[in-house]
PAVO-493021 format. One record per residue (C-alpha): residue number from 1; residue in one letter; y, x, z. Coordinates in Angstrom, 1 decimal. Last residue first. Example, Ala and Ser with C-alpha at 12.3 -4.5 7.8 and 13.67 -1.06 7.14 Angstrom:
<drennus>
[2, S, [-1.1, 13.7, 7.1]];
[1, A, [-4.5, 12.3, 7.8]];
</drennus>
This chain:
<drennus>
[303, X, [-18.0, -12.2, -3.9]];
[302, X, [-20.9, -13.1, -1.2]];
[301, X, [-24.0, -13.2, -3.4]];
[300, X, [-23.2, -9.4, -4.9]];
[299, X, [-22.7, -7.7, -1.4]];
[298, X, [-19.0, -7.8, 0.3]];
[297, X, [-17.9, -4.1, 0.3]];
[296, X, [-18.7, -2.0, 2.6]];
[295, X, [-19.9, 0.9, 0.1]];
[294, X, [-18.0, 0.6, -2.8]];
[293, X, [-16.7, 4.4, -3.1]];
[292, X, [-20.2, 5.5, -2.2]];
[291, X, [-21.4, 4.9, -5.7]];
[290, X, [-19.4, 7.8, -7.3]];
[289, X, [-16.1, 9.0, -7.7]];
[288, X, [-15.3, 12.6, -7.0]];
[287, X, [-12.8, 14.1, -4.3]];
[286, X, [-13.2, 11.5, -1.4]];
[285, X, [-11.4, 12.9, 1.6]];
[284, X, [-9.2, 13.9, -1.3]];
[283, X, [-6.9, 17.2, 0.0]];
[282, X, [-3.9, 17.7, 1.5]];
[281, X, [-2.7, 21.4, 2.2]];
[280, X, [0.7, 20.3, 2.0]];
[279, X, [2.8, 21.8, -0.6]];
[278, X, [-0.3, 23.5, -3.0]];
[277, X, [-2.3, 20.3, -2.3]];
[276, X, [0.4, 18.3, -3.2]];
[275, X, [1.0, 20.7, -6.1]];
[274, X, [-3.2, 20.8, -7.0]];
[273, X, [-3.3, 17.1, -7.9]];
[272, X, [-4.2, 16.6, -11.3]];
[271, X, [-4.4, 13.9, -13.7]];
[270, X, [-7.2, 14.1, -16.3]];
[269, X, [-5.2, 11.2, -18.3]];
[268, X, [-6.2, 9.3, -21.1]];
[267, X, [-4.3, 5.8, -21.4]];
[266, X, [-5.9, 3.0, -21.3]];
[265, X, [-4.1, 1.6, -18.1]];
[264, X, [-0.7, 2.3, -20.2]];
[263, X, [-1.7, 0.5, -23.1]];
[262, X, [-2.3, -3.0, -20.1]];
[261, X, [0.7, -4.4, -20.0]];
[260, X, [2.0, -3.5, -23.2]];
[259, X, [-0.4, -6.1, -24.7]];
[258, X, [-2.9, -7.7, -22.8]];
[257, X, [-3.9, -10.5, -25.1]];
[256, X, [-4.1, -7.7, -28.0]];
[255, X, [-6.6, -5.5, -25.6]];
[254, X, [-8.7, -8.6, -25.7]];
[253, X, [-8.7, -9.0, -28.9]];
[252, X, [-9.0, -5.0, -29.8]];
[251, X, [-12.3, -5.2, -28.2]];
[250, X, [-13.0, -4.4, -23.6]];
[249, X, [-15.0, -1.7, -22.9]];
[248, X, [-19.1, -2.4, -21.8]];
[247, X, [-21.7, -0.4, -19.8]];
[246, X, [-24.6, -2.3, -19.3]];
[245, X, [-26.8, -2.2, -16.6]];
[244, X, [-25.3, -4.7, -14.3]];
[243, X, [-26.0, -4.8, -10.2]];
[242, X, [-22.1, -4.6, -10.0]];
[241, X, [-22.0, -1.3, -8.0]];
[240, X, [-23.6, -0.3, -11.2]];
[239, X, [-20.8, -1.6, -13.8]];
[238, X, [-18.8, -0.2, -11.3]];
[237, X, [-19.6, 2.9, -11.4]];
[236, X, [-21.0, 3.0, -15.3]];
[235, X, [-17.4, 2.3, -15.8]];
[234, X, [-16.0, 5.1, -14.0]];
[233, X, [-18.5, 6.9, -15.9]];
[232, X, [-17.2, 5.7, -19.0]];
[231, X, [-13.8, 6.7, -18.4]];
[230, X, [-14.6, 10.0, -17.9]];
[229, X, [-13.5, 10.8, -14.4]];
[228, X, [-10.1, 13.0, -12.7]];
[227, X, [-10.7, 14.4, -9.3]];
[226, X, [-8.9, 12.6, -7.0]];
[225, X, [-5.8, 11.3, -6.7]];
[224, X, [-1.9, 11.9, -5.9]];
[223, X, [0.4, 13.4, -8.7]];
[222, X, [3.5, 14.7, -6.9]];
[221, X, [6.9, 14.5, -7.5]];
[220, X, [9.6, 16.1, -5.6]];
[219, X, [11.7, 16.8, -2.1]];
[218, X, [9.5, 19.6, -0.4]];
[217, X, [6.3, 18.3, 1.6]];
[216, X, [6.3, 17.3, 5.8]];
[215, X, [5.9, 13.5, 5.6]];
[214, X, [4.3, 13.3, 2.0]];
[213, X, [1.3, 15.2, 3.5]];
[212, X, [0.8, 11.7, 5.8]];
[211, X, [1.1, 9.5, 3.2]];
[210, X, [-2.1, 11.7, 1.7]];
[209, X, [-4.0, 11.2, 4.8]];
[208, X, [-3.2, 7.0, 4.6]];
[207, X, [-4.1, 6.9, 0.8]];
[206, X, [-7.2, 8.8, 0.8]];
[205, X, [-9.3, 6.2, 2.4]];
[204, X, [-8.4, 3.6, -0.7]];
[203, X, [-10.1, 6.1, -3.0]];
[202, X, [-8.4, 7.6, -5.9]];
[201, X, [-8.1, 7.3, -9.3]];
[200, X, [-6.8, 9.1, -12.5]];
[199, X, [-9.1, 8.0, -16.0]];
[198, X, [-10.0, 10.5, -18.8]];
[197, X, [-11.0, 9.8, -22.1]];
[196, X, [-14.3, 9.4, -23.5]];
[195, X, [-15.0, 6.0, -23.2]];
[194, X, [-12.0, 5.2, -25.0]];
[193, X, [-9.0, 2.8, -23.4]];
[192, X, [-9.9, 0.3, -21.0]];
[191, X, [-13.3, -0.6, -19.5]];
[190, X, [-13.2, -4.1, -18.0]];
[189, X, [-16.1, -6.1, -19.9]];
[188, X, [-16.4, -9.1, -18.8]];
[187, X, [-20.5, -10.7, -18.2]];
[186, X, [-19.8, -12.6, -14.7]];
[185, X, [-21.4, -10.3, -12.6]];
[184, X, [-18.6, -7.4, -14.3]];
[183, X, [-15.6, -9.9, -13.6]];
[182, X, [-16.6, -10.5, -10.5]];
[181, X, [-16.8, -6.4, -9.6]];
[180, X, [-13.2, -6.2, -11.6]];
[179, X, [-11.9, -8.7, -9.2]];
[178, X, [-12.7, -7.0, -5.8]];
[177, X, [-11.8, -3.5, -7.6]];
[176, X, [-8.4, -5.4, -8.3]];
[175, X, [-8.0, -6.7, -4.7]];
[174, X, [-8.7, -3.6, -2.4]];
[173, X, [-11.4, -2.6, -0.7]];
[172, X, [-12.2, 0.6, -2.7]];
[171, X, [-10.5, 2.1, -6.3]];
[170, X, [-6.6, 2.6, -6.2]];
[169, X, [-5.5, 3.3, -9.8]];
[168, X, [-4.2, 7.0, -9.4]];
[167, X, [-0.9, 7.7, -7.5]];
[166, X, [2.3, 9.1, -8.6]];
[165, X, [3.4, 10.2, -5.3]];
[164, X, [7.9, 10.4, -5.1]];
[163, X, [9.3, 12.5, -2.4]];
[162, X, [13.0, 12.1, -1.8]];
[161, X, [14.5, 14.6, 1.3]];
[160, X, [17.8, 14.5, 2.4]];
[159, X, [20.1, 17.3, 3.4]];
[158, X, [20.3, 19.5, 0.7]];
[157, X, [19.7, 16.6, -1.8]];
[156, X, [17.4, 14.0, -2.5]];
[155, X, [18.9, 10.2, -3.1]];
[154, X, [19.1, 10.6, -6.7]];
[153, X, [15.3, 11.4, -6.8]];
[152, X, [14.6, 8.2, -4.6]];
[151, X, [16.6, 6.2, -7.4]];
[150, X, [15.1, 7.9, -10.3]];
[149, X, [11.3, 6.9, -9.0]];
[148, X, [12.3, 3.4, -9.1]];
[147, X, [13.5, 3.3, -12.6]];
[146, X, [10.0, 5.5, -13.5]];
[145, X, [8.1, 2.3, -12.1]];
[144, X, [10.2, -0.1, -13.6]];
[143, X, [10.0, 1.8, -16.8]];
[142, X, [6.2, 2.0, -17.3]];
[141, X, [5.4, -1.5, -18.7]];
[140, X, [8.1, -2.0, -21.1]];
[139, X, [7.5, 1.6, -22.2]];
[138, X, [8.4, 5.0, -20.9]];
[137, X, [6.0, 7.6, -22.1]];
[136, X, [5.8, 10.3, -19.7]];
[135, X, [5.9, 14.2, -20.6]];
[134, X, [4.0, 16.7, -18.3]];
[133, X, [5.8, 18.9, -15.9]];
[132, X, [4.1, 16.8, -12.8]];
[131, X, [0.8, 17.8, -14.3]];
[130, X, [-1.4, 16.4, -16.9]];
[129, X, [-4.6, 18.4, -17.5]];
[128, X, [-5.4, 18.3, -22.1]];
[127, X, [-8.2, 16.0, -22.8]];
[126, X, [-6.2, 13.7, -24.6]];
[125, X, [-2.6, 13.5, -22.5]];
[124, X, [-1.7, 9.8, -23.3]];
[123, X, [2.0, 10.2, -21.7]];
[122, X, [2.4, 9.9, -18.1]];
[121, X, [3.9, 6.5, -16.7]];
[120, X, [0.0, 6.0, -16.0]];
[119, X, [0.6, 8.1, -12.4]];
[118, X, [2.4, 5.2, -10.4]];
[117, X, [4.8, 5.3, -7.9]];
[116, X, [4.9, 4.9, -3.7]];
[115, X, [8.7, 6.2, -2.8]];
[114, X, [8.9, 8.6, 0.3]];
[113, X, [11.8, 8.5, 1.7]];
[112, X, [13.4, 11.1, 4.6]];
[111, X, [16.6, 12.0, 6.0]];
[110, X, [17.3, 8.6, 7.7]];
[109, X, [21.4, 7.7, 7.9]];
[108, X, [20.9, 4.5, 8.3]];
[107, X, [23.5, 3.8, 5.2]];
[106, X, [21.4, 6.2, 3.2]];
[105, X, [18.1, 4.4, 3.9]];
[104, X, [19.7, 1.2, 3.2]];
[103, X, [21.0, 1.9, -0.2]];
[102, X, [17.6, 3.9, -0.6]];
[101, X, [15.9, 0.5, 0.2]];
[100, X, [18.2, -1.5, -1.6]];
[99, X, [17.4, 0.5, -4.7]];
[98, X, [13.5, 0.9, -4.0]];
[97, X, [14.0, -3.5, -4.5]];
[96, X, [16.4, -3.6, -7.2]];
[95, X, [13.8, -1.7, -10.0]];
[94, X, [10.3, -1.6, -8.4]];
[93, X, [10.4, -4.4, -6.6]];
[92, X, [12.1, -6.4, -9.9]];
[91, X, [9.3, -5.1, -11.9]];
[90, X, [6.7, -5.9, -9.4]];
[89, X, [8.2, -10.0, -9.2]];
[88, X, [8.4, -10.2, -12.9]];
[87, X, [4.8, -8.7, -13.9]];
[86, X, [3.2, -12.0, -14.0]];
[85, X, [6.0, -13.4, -16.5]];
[84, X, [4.2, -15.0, -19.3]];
[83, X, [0.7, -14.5, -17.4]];
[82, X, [-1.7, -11.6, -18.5]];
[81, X, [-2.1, -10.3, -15.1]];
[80, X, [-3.1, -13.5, -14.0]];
[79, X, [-6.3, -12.7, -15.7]];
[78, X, [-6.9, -10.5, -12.7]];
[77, X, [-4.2, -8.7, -10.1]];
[76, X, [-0.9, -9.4, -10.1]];
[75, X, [0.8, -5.9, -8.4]];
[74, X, [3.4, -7.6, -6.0]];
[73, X, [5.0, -4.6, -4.7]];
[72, X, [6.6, -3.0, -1.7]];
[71, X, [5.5, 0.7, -1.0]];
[70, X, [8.4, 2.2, 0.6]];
[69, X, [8.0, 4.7, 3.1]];
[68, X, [11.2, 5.8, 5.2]];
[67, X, [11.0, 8.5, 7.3]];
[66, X, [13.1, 10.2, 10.5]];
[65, X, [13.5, 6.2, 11.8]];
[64, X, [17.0, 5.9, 14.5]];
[63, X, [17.3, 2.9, 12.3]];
[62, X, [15.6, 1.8, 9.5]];
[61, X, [15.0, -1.5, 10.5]];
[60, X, [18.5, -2.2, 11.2]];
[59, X, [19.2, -0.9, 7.9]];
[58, X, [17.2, -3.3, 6.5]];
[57, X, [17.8, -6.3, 8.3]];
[56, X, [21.4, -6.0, 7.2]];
[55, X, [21.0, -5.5, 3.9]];
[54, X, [18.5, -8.3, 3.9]];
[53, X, [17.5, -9.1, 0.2]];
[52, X, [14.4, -6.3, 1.1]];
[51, X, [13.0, -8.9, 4.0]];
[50, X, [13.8, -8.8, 7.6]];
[49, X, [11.6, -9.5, 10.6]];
[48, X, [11.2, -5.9, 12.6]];
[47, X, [7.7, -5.2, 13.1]];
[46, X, [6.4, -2.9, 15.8]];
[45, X, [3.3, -1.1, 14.4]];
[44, X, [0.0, -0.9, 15.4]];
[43, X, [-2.6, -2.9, 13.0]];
[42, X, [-2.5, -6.1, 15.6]];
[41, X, [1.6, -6.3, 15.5]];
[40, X, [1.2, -5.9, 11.8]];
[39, X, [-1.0, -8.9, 11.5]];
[38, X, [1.3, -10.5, 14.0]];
[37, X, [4.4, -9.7, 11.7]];
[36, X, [3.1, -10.5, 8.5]];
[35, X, [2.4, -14.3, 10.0]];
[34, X, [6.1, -14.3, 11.8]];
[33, X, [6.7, -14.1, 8.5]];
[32, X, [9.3, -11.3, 6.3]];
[31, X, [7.8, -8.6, 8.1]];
[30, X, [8.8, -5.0, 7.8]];
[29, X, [7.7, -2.2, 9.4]];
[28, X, [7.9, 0.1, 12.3]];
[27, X, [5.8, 2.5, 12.7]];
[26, X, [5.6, 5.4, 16.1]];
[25, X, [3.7, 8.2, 14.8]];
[24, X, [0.8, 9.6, 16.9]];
[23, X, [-1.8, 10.2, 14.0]];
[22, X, [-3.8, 7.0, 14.7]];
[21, X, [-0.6, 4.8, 14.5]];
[20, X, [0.0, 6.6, 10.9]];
[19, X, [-4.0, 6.1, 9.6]];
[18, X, [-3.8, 2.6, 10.9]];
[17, X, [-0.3, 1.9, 8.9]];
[16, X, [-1.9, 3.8, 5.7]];
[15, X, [-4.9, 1.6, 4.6]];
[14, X, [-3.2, -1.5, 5.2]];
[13, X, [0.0, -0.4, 3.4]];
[12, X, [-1.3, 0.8, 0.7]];
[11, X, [-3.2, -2.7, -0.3]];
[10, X, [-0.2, -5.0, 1.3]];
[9, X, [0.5, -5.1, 4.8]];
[8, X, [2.8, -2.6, 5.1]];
[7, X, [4.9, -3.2, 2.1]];
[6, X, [8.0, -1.7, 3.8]];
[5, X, [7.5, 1.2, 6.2]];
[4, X, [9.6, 2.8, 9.1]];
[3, X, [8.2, 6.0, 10.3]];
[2, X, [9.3, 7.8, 13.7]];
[1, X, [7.8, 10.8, 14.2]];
</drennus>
C-alpha cells in the first residue's frame, strides 16, 4: 500500500513511519527542510518537500497514494503551554491545516484519510465507559480538534473512506512525558483533575500497530488507547519512574493559570477501545500502564 503521511517526524509520526516501512508499505511524507527530509530518508520513507500552504506540493505528494495520514501538529509541551498564544500554531493545524489536506486528498483522488484526533473532546464522563456515542463538550480548547474531525467525516462517502482515532494522552518517549518526569524531580505536581477519576492513555508502541488497523477499518471514529487508569495511579507512575514518593495534583492556582487549556486534560474519562478492536482486531501491545512504560528512557541524572 502506498501511504502518504504528514507530521511524520513529529511524536506519532516517529513511532508510526518505522512500523509502516516494517509492514511492506511504501511512505511518502512530507518535509518542509531538507533536515525533515534526511531524517525521514533514514526512518524509510521517500519525502516529497512541500509544506501544508502548498496546494500544489500537496497533491503532488498525495499522488498515486491509496492512504493519507495526517498527524501535523505543534502540541506546546511544558509551561509553554500556558503562553498567551501557545496553542495558535495546533489550533490553526487542526482547523485549516486537515482542511488543505482533505482539499488535497480529494483533488489526488486518494480514497483513504485517516485524521489523528484527540479523546478529551469527550464530555467529563464520571465513572460511567465513554464510547464513540458519548457526548463531547466543545470548548475553546476542544473545538479545533472536533473542527478537524468534521472535515475528514465530510470527506467519507460511498467511495471514500474518513477514519478519525481519538487517541489517549501519549505516555513513552515522547516530549510531554520527558517534561512531566523534570517536573516531578523538580518538586511540580502534574496530576490533573481528581485522583479518582479516570485518565485515557496509551503507549507510544501502540501508535504505529493501531495506524495500521485504521488502514483496512469502516469510515468512523474510533477511541484509541489502552485500558483506562485512575488518575492517581497514573500519577503514582510517574511519580515513581521519577524516583519521588509522593503523589501530588496540581491546586486551584495552578489549574487557574491553565485555564481552558488544561479542563479538558482533567476530565474523567474511562475511555474504551472495543470498536477498533471490534473493526480491526487491533489490540494495545501495552494494555495496562505500569512501570514498564518508561523503560528506555534517559535515567534521572541525564534528564
Amino acid at each position: 500500500m502506498r501511504v502518504a503521511l504528514t507530521g511524520a517526524t513529529g511524536v506519532i509520526g516517529k513511532a508510526v513511519v518505522p512500523t509502516l516501512v516494517d509492514a511492506g508499505h511504501d511512505v511518502v511524507a512530507l518535509a518542509r527542510t531538507s533536515e525533515k527530509a534526511d531524517q525521514l530518508t533514514r526512518m524509510g520513507a521517500t519525502p516529497v518537500r512541500a509544506s501544508l500552504q502548498d496546494h500544489a506540493g500537496l497533491v503532488a505528494l498525495f499522488d498515486d497514494a491509496d492512504a493519507v495520514c495526517n498527524f501535523a501538529t505543534h502540541v506546546p509541551v511544558g509551561l509553554a503551554a500556558l503562553r498567551r498564544g501557545a496553542w495558535r500554531v495546533n489550533d490553526r493545524l487542526r482547523t485549516e491545516g486537515v482542511r488543505r489536506v482533505v482539499e488535497a486528498a480529494r483533488e489526488a483522488g486518494v480514497r483513504r484519510i485517516v485524521q489523528e484526533s484527540v479523546s478529551f473532546v469527550y464530555a467529563d464522563a464520571g465513572d460511567e465507559w465513554v464510547t464513540e456515542e458519548s457526548p463531547v463538550a466543545i470548548t475553546r480548547a476542544t473545538e479545533p480538534a472536533s473542527v478537524g474531525e468534521s472535515h475528514v467525516q465530510g470527506y467519507a462517502c460511498d467511495s471514500r473512506t474518513g477514519v478519525v482515532l481519538r487517541l489517549g494522552t501519549i505516555v513513552g518517549d515522547d516530549p510531554l512525558t520527558r517534561f512531566q518526569l523534570r517536573a516531578l524531580r523538580h518538586g511540580m505536581a502534574i496530576g490533573l483533575g481528581s485522583p479518582d477519576g479516570w485518565a485515557h492513555v496509551m503507549h507510544t508502541d501502540d501508535l504505529g500497530p493501531a495506524v495500521i488497523a485504521a488502514l483496512a477499518a469502516p469510515s468512523g471514529v474510533y477511541n484509541v488507547g489502552s485500558e483506562p487508569v485512575r488518575r492517581f495511579e497514573l500519577v503514582a507512575g510517574f511519580s515513581a519512574a521519577a524516583g519521588r514518593e509522593s503523589i501530588d495534583f496540581m491546586g486551584p492556582l495552578m489549574r487557574r493559570v491553565g485555564g481552558v487549556r488544561l479542563e479538558p486534560l482533567a476530565r474523567s474519562l474511562r475511555v474504551s477501545s472495543e470498536r477498533l478492536t471490534g473493526a480491526t482486531g487491533w489490540e494495545p501491545q501495552r494494555a495496562k500502564f505500569d512501570s514498564t512504560w518508561f523503560e528506555g528512557l534517559p535515567s534521572r541524572e541525564a534528564v
